[in-house]
C-alpha positions as CSV (number, residue, x, y, z in Angstrom):
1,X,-32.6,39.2,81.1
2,X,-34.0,40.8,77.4
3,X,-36.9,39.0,75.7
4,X,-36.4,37.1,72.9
5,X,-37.9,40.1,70.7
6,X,-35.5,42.3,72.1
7,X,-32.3,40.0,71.5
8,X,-31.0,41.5,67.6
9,X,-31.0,45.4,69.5
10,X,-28.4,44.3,72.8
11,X,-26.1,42.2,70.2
12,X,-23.0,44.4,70.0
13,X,-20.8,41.7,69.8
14,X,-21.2,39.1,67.5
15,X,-18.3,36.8,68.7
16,X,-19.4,37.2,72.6
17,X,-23.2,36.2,71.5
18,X,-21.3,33.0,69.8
19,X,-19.3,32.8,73.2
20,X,-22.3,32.8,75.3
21,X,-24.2,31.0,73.8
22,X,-22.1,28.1,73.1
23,X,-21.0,28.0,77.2
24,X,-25.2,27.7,77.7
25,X,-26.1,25.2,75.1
26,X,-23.2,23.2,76.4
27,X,-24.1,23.5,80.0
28,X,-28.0,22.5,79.6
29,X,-28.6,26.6,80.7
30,X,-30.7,27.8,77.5
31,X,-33.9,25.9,77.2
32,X,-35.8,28.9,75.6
33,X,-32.7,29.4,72.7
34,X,-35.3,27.1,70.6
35,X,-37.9,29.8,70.8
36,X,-35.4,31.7,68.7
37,X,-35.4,32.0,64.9
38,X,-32.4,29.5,63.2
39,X,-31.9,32.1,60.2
40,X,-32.1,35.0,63.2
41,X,-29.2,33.6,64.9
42,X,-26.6,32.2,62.5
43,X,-26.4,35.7,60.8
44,X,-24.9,36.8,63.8
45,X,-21.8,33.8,63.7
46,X,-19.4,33.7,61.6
47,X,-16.6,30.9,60.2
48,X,-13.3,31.4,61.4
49,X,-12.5,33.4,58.1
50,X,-15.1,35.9,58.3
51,X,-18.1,34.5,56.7
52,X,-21.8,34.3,57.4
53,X,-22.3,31.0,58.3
54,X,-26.0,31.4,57.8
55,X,-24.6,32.0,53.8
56,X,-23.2,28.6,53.3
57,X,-24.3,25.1,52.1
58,X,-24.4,22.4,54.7
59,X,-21.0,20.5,53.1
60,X,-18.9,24.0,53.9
61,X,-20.5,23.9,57.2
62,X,-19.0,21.1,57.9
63,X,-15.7,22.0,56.0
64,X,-15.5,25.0,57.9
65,X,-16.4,23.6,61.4
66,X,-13.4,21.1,60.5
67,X,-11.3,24.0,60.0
68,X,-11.9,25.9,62.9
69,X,-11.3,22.9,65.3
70,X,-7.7,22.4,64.3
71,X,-5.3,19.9,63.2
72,X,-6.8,16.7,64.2
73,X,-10.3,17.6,62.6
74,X,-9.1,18.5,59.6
75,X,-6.4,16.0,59.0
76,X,-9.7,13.5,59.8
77,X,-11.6,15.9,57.3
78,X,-9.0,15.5,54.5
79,X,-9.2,11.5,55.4
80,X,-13.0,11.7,54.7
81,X,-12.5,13.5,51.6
82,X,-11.2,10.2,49.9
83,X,-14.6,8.0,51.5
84,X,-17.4,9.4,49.2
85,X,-18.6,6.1,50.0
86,X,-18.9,7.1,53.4
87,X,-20.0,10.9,53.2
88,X,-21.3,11.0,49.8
89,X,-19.6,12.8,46.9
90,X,-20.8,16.6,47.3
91,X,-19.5,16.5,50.9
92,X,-16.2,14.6,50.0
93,X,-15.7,17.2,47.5
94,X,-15.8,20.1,49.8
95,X,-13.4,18.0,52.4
96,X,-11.1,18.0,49.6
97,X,-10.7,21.8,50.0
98,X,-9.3,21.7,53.6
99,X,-5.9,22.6,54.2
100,X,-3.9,22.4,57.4
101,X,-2.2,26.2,56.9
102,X,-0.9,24.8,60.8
103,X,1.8,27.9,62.0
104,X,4.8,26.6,62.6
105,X,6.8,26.1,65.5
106,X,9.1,28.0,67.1
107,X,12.9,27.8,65.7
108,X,14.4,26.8,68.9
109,X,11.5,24.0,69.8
110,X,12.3,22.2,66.6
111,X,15.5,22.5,66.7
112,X,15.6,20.8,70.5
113,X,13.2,18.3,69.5
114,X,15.2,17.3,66.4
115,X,18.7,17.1,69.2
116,X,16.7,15.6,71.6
117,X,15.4,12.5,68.9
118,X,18.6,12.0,67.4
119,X,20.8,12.7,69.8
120,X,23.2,14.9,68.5
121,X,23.7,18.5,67.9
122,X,22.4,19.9,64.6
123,X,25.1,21.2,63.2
124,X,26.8,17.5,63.6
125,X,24.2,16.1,62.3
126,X,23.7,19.0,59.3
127,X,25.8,20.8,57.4
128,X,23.2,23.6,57.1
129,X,19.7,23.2,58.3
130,X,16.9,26.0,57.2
131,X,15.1,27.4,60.5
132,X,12.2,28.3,57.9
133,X,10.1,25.6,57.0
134,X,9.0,24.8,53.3
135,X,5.7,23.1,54.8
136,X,3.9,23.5,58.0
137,X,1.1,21.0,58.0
138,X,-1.4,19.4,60.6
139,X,1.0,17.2,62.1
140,X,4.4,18.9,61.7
141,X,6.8,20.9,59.3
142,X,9.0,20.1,56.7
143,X,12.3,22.2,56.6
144,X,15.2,22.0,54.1
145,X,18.7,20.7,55.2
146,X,22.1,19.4,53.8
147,X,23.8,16.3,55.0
148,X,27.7,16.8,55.7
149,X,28.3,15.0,52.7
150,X,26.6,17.6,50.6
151,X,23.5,15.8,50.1
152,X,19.9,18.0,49.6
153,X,17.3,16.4,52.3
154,X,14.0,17.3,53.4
155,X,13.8,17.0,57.3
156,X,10.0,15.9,58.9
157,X,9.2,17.7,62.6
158,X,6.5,16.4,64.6
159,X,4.7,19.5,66.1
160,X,5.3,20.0,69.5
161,X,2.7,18.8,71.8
162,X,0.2,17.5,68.9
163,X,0.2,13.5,70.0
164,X,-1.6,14.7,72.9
165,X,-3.8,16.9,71.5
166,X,-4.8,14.7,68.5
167,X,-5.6,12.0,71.6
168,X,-7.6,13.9,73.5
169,X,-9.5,15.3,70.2
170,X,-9.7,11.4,68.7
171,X,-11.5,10.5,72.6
172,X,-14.4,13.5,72.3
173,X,-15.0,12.6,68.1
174,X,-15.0,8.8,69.1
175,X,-17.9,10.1,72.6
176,X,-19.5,12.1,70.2
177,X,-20.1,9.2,67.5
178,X,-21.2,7.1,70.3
179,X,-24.1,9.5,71.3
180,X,-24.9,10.5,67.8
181,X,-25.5,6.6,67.7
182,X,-27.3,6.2,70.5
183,X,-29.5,9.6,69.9
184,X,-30.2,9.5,66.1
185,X,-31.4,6.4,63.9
186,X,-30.9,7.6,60.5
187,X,-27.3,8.7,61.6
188,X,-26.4,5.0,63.2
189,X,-27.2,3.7,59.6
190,X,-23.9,5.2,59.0
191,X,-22.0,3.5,61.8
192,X,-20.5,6.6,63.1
193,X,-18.3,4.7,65.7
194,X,-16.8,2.4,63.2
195,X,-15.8,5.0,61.4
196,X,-14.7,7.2,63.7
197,X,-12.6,4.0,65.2
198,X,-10.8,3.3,61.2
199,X,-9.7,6.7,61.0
200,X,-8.5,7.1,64.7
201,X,-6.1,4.1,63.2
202,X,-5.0,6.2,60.1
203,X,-4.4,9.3,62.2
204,X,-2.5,7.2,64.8
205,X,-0.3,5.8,62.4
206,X,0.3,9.1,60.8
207,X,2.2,10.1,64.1
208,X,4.5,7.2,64.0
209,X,7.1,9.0,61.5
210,X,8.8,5.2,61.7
211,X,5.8,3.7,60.1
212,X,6.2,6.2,57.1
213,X,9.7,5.3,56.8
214,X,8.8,1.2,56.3
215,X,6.7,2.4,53.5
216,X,8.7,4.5,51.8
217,X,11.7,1.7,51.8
218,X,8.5,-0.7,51.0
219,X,7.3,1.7,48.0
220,X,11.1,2.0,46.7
221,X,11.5,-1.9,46.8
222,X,8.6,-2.7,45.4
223,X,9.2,-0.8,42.1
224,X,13.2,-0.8,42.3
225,X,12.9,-2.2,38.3
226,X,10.4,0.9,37.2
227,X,12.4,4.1,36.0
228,X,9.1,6.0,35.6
229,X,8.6,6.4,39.3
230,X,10.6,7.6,42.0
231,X,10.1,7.7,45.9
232,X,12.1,9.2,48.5
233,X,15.9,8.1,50.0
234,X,15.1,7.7,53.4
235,X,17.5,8.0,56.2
236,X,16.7,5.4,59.2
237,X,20.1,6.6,60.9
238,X,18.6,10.2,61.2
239,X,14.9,9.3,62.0
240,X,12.9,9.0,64.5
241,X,8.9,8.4,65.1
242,X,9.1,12.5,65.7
243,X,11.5,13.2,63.4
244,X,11.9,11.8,59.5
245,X,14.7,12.8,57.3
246,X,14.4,12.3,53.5
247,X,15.7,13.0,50.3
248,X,14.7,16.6,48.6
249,X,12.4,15.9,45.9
250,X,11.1,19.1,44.0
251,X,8.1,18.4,41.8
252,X,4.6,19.7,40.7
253,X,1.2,18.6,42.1
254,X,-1.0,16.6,40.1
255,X,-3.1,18.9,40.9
256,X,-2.0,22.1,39.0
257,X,-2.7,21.2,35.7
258,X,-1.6,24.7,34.2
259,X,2.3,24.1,35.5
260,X,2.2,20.7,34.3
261,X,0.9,21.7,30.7
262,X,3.4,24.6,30.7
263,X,6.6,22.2,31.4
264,X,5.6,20.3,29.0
265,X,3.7,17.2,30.5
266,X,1.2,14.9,28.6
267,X,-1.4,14.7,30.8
268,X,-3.0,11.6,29.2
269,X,0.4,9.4,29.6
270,X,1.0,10.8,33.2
271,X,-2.8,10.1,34.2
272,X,-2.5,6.7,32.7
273,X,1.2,6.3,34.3
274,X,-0.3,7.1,37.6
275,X,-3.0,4.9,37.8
276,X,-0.9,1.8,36.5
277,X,1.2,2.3,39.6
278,X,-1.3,2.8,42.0
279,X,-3.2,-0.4,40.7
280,X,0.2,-2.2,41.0
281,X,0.3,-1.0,44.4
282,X,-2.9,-2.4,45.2
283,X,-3.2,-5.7,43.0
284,X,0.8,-6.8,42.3
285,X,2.1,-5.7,45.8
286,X,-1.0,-5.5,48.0
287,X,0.6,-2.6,49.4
């Protein structure tokens, strides 16, 4: 085996060297590895979108390690990213910046998952149904359809396979909170398990597509006398917890301030429009 000196001339393969060395630091083989220089080694790893890791702040660290462990890290990242009480606003901030970008499924998986839910064939259930999907988030895809009665709707797929996964993920965060308890005062300040255990509830009920169907029939009932805000038709008779089926809504995100300015949005009124409901939400309706 080299020497340590000798390590930076045998690296050919930056992506094997992260390889190997992961599979040794797991397995308790690579005792000397703390003889090697930090700075030395990180320039030779790399984020899943080609950068130097050894180049980034500690928040994108952890933004990028969320991004390269898949859907149920970053859909836990993107949960975090509203807790700056929790993380602190510079990380929460960088959180923010994690999206899903999850490929889609294959045509013919959703379209057997969405028979198999509802029970039916999907051309009796649709008039026309749009293989390619609008969305294609962390937990599942969003494709455009048409009731027989002519009627736009957005249909909700759960991802095949990703209950599993997610459960399996939530069980190694929720070990790994329990040793970075055990191992590290400063860190059990933080109550890492407790944590971990609120958003494991989030993300559980984000798989339950029947849960966000209560709360969209909630939302609409609860501001049934307000004109200035609309939430989705929902459609219980062709949903599912795996599959939710919606009215089409097109829109622009709050977030792109430019589009909103050039259709003619006041900003001030719809900043002030959307905080009034969300306070109603929380102090009117408690929901």
């Amino acid at each position: 085996m080299p020497s340590i000196s000798s390590l930076p001339q045998v690296v050919r393969n930056a992506a094997r060297l992260q390889q190997v060395v992961g599979v040794l630091t797991k397995y308790g083989l690579a005792p000397w590895l703390h003889q090697v220089p930090l700075d030395w080694l990180q320039q030779h790893f790399k984020t899943s979108q080609g950068d130097a890791i050894a180049h980034l702040s500690w928040p994108e660290r952890i933004r990028a390690a969320m991004a390269e462990l898949g859907p149920t890290f970053i859909k836990l990242g993107q949960i975090l990213s509203t807790r700056s009480d929790i993380v602190g606003p510079e990380l929460a901030e960088e959180l923010s910046r994690l999206q899903s970008n999850t490929p889609p499924d294959d045509p013919k998986a959703v379209r057997a998952l969405v028979e198999a839910e509802l029970k039916r064939p999907i051309a009796e259930l649709f008039s026309t149904f749009d293989d390619t999907p609008v969305a294609s988030g962390s937990i599942g895809q969003v494709h455009r359809a048409t009731l027989n009665d002519g009627t736009a709707v957005a249909v909700k797929v759960q991802h095949s396979g990703i209950e599993e996964k997610i459960r399996s993920d939530l069980e190694i965060a929720m070990e790994l909170a329990r040793l970075v308890e055990t191992h590290s005062t400063e860190a059990a300040l933080y109550r890492p398990t407790a944590t971990i255990s609120e958003l494991k509830r989030a993300l559980l009920t984000e798989l339950d597509f029947c849960s966000e169907l209560r709360s969209c029939q909630s939302f609409a009932h609860n501001f049934r006398n307000d004109s200035s805000v609309r939430f989705p038709d929902v459609h219980p008779e062709l949903s599912t917890r795996r599959v939710l089926t919606m009215s089409y809504l097109n829109g622009t995100p709050f977030s792109d301030r430019a589009a909103l300015t050039e259709a003619g949005c006041n900003l001030q009124k719809l900043s002030e429009q959307g905080a009034r409901v969300f306070l109603e939400m929380i102090f009117r309706d408690g929901f």
